[in-house]
C-alpha positions in Angstrom: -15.5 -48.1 72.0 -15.5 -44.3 73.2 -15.9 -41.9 70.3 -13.9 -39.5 71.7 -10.8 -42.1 71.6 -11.0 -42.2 68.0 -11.3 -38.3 68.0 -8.4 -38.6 69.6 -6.4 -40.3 66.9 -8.4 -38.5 64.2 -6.3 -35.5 65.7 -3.4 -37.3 66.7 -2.9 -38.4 62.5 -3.1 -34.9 61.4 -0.7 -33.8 64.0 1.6 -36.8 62.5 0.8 -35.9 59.1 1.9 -32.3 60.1 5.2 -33.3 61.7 6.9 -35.2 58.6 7.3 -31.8 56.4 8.3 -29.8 59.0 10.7 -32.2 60.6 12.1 -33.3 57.3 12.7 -30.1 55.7 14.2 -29.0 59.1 16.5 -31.9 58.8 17.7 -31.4 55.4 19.0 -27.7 56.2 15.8 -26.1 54.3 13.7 -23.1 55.3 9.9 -23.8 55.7 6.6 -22.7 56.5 5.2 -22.5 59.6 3.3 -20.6 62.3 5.4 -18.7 63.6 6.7 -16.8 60.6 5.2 -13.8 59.0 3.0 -14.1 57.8 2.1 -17.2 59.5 2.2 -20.1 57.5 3.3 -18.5 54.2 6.5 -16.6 55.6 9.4 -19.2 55.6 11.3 -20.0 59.1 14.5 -21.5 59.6 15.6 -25.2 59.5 16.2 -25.2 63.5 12.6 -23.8 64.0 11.0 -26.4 61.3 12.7 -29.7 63.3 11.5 -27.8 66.9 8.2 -27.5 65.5 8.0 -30.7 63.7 9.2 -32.6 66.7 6.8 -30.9 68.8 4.2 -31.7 66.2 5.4 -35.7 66.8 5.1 -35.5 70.6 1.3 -34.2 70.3 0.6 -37.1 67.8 1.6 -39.5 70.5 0.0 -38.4 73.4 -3.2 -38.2 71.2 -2.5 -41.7 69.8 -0.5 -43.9 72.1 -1.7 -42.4 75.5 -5.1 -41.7 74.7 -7.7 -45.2 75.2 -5.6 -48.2 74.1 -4.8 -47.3 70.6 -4.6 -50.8 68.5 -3.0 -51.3 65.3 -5.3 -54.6 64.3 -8.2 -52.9 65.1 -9.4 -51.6 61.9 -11.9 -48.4 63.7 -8.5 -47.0 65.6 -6.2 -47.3 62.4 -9.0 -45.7 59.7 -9.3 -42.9 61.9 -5.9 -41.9 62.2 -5.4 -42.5 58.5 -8.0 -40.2 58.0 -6.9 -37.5 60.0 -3.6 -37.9 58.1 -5.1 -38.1 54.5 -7.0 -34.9 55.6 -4.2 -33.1 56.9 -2.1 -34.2 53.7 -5.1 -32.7 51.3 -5.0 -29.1 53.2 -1.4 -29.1 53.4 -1.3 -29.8 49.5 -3.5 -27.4 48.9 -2.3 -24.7 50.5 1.6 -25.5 49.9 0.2 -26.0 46.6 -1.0 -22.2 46.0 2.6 -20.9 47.4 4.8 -23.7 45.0 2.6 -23.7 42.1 1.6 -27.6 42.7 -2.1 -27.2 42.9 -1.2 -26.4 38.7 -2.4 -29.7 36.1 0.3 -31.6 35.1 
């Protein structure tokens, strides 16, 4: 198995991990972070811009997954390291949505 392949869906489970927020908050008519408002990533953008963005986020997670090698969901190698690209990206995006929301607080 190339190493790069699973780099590849390393990358391609943040980028999925990335779209969900964005594409959901878009969807529900709520302003979001992202990049491109100011400041970048703590300035809030607009529902329209959060599904764009989150869709384009979805479209890099399947090129990096489905098109890259020969992605398989049995084998256990290709699935851990999309999962952890996900669980990483979920961790950052906690913790920094976390400082801006007051969710990084103990319960």
């Amino acid at each position: 198995m190339n190493w790069l392949h699973e780099l590849s869906y390393f990358a391609g489970g943040a980028f999925l991990a990335n779209a969900v927020p964005h594409f959901v908050s878009g969807m529900s008519g709520r302003v979001f972070q992202s990049p491109f408002a100011r400041p970048p990533g703590e300035g809030l953008s607009s529902s329209t811009v959060n599904v764009v963005w989150g869709f384009a986020n979805f479209v890099v997670a399947y090129v990096l997954i489905a098109r890259v090698g020969s992605f398989d969901l049995h084998a256990t190698r290709d699935v851990a390291a999309a999962g952890a690209g996900v669980l990483l990206m979920g961790v950052i995006a906690a913790r920094l949505f976390g400082r801006l929301h007051g969710g990084n607080s103990p319960a």
